[in-house]
VEXROVEX-735257 format. One line per field, with one value per atom (N, C-alpha, C): residue number from 0; residue in one letter; chain; atom name; x, y, z. Coordinates in pm, 1 decimal. Layout:
// VEXROVEX-735257
i: NUM, ... $
aa: A, ... $
ch: A, ... $
at: CA, ... $
X: X, ... $
Y: Y, ... $
Z: Z, ... $
// end
This chain:
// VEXROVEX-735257
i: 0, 0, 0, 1, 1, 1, 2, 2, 2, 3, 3, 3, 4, 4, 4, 5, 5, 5, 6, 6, 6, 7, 7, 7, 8, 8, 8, 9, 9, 9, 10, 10, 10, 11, 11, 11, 12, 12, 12, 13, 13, 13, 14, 14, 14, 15, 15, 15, 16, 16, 16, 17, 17, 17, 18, 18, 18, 19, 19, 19, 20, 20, 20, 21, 21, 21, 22, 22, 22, 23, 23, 23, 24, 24, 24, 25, 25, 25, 26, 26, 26, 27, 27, 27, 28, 28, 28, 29, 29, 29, 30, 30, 30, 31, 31, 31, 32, 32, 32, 33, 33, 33, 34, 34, 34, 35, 35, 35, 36, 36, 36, 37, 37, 37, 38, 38, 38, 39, 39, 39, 40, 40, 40, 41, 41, 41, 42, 42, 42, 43, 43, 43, 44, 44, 44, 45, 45, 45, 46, 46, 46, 47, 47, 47, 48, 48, 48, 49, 49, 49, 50, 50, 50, 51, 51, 51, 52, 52, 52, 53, 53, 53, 54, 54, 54, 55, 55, 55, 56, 56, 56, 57, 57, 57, 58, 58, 58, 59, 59, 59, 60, 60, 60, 61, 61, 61, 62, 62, 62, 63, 63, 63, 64, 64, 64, 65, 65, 65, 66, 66, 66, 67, 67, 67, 68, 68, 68, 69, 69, 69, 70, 70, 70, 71, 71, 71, 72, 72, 72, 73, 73, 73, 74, 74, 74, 75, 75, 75, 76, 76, 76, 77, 77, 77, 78, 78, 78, 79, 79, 79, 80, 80, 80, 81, 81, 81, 82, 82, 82, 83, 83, 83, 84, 84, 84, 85, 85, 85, 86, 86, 86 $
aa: X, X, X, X, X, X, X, X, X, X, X, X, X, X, X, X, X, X, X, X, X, X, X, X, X, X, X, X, X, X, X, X, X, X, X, X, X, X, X, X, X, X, X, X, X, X, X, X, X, X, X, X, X, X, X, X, X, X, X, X, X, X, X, X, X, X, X, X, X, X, X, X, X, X, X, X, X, X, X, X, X, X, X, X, X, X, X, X, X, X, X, X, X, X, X, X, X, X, X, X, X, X, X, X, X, X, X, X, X, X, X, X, X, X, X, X, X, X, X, X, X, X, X, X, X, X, X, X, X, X, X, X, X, X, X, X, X, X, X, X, X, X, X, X, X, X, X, X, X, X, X, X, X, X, X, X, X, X, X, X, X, X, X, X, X, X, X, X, X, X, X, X, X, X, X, X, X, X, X, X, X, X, X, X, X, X, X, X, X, X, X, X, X, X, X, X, X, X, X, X, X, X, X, X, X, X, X, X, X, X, X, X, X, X, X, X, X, X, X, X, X, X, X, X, X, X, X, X, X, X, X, X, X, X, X, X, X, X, X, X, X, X, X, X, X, X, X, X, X, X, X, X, X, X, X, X, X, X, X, X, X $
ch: A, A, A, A, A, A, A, A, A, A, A, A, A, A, A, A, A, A, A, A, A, A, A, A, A, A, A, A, A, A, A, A, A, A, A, A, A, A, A, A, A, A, A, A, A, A, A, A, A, A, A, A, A, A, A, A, A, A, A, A, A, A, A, A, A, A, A, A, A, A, A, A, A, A, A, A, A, A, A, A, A, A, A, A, A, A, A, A, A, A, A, A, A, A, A, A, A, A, A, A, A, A, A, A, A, A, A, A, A, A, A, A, A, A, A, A, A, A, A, A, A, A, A, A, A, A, A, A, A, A, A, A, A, A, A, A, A, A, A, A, A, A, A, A, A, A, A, A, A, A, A, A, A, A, A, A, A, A, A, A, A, A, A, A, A, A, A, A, A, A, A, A, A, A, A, A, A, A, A, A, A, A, A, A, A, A, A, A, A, A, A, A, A, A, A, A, A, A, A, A, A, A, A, A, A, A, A, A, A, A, A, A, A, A, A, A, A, A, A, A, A, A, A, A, A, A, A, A, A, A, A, A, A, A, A, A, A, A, A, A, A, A, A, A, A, A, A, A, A, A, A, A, A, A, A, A, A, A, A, A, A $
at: N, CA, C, N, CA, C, N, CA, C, N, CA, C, N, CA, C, N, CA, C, N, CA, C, N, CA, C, N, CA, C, N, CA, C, N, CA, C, N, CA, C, N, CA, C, N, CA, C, N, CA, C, N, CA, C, N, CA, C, N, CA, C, N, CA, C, N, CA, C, N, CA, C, N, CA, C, N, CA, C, N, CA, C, N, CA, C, N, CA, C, N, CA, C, N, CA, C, N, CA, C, N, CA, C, N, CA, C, N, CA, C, N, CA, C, N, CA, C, N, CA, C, N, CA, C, N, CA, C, N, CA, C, N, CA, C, N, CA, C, N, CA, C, N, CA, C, N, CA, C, N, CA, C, N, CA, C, N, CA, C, N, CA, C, N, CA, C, N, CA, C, N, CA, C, N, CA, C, N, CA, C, N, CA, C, N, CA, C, N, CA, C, N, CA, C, N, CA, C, N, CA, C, N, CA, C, N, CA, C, N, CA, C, N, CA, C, N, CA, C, N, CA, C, N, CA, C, N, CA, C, N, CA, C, N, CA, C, N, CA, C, N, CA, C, N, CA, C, N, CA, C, N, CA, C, N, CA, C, N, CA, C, N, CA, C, N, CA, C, N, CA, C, N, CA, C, N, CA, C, N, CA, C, N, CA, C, N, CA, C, N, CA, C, N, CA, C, N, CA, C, N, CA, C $
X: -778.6, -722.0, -613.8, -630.9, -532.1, -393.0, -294.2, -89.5, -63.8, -34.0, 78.6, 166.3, 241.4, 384.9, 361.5, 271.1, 255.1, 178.5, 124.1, 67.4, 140.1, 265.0, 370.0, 444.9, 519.3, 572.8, 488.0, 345.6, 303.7, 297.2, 317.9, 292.3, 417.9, 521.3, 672.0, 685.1, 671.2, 605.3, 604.7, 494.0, 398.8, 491.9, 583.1, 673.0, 774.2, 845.7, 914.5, 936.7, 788.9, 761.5, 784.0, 802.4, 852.5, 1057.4, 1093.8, 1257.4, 1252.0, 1191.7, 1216.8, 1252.5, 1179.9, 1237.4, 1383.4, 1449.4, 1548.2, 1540.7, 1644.2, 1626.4, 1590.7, 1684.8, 1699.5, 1563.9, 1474.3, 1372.1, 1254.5, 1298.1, 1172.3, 1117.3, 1254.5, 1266.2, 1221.7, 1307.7, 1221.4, 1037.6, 1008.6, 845.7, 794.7, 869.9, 786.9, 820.2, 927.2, 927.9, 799.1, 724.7, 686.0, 560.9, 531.0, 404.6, 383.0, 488.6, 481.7, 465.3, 518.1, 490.2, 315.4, 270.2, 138.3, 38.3, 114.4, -22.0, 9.2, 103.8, 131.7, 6.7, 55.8, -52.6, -217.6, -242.5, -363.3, -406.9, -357.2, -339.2, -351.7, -293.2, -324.6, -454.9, -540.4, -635.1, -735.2, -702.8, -826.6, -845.6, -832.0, -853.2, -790.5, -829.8, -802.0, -664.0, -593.2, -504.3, -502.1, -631.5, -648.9, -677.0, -752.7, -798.7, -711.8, -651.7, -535.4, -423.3, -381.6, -321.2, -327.0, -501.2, -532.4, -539.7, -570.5, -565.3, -423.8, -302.2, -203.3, -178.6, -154.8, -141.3, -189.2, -310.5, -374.0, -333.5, -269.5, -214.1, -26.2, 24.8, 158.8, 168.9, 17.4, -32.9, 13.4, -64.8, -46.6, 122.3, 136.0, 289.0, 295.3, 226.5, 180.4, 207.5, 153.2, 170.6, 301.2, 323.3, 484.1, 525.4, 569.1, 660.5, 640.1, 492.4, 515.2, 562.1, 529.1, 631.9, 762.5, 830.0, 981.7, 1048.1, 962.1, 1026.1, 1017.7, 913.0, 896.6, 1037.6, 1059.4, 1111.5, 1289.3, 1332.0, 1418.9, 1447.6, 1334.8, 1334.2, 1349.3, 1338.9, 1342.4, 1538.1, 1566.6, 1700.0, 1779.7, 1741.8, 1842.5, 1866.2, 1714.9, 1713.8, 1787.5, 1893.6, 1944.9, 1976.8, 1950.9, 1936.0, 1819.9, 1835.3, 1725.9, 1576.3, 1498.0, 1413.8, 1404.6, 1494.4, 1527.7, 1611.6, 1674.9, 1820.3, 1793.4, 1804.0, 1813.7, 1933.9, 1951.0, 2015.6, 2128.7, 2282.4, 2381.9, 2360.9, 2306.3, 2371.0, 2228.1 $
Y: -492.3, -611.7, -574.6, -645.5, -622.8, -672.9, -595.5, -566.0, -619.9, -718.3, -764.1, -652.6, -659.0, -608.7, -450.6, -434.8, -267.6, -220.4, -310.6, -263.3, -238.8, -342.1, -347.9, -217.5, -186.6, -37.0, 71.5, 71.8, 181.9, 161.7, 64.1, 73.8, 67.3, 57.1, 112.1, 235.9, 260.6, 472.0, 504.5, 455.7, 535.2, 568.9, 424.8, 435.8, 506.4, 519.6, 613.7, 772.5, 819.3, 930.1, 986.1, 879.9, 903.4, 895.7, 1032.9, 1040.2, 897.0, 863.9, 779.2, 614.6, 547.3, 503.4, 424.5, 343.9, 325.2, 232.5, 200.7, 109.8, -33.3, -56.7, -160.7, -256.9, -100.7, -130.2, -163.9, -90.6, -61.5, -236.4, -295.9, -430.2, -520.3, -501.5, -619.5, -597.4, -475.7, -484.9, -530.1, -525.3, -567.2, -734.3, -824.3, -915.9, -994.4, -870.0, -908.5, -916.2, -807.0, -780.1, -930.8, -961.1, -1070.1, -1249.3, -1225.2, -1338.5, -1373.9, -1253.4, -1214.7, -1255.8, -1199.1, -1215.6, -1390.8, -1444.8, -1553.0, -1617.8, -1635.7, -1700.4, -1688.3, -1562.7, -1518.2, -1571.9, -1580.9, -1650.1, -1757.5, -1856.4, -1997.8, -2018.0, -1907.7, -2003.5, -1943.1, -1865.8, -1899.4, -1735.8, -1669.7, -1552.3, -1462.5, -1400.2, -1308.8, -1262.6, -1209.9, -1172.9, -1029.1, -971.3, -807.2, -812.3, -889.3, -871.2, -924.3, -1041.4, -1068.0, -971.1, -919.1, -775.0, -684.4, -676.2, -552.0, -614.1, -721.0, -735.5, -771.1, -784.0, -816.5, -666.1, -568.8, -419.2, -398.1, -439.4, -359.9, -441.5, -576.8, -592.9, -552.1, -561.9, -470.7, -333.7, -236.1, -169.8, -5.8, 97.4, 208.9, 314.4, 318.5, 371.7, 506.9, 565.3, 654.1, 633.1, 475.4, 408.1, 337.5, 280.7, 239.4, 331.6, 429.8, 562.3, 577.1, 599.1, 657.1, 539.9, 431.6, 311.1, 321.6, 340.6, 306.5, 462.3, 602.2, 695.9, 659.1, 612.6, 565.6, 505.2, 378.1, 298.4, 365.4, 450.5, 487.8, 628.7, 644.6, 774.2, 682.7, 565.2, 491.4, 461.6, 397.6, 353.8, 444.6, 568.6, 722.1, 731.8, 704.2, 746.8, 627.2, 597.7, 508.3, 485.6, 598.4, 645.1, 523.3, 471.4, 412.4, 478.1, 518.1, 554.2, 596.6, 470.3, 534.8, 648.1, 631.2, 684.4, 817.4, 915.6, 1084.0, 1117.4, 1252.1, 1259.7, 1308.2, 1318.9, 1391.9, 1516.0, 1604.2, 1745.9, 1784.1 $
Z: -1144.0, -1086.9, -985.8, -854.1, -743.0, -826.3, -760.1, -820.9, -678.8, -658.4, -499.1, -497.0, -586.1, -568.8, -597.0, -645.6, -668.7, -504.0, -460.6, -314.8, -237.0, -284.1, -120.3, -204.8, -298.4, -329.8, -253.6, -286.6, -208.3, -91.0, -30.6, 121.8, 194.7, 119.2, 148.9, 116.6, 36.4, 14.0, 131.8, 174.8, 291.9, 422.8, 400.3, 542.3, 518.8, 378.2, 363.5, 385.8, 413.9, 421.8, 573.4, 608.2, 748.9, 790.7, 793.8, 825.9, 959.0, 1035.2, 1133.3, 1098.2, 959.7, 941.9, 815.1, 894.5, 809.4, 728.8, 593.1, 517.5, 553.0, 675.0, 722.4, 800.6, 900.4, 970.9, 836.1, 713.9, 623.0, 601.4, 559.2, 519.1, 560.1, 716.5, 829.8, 822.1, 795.0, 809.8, 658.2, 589.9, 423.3, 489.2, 509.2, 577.5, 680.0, 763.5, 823.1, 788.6, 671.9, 608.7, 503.5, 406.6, 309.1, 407.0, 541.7, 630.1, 613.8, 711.3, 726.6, 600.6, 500.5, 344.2, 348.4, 343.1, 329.6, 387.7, 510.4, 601.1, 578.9, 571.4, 499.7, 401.5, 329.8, 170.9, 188.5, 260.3, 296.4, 306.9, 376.3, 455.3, 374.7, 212.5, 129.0, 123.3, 149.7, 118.4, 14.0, -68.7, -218.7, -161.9, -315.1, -264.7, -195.2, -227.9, -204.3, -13.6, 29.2, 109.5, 181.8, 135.1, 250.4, 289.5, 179.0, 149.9, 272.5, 229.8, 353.9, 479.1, 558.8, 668.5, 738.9, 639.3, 640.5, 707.2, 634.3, 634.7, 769.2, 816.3, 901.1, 1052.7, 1035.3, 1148.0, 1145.3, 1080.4, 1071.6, 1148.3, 1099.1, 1171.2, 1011.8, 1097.9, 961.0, 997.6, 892.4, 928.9, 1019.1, 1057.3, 1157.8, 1326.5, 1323.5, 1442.7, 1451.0, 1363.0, 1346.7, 1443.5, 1324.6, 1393.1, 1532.8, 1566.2, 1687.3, 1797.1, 1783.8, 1847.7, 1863.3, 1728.7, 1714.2, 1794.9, 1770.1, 1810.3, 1988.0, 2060.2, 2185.6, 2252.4, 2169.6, 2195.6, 2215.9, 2077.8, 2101.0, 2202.2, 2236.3, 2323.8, 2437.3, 2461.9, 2569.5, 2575.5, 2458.2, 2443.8, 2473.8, 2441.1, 2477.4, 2625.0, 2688.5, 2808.7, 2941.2, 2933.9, 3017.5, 3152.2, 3172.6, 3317.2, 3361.8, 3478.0, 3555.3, 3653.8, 3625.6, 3690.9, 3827.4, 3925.9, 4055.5, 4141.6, 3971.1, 4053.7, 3993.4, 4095.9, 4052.3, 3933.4, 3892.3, 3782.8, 3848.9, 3798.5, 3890.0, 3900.4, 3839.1, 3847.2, 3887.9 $
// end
């Protein structure tokens, strides 16, 4: 028998395994993941499967990462594109 709450532990695992993200980011995505099943769930679907398509648009923590490391490799880089570097 499908565990809700034992799915979302392992699938906070999963993101854990990644140093990139933080407690804080972990949250907002279980947030965004329990939105998702919600909705799913509404419109009649198990809880397993809503589960998984929930998961699979959140996206796999692999891709996360490589987003968020993007993004902050972006935030580091503040320099504007046009403008040459000083030195």
């Amino acid at each position: 028998m499908f565990e809700l709450e034992k799915a979302i532990r392992e699938w906070k695992g999963s993101l854990h395994k990644h140093e990139i993200f933080e407690v804080a980011l972990v949250a907002d995505l279980e947030l965004q993941l329990r939105d998702i099943f919600d909705a799913l769930k509404g419109k009649g679907l198990t809880e397993e499967e809503a589960f998984r398509r929930a998961a699979a648009q959140v996206g796999t923590p692999e891709a996360i990462a490589a987003e968020y490391r993007k993004n902050r490799a972006l935030a580091l880089d503040r320099r504007r594109p046009w403008r040459p570097g000083r030195f």
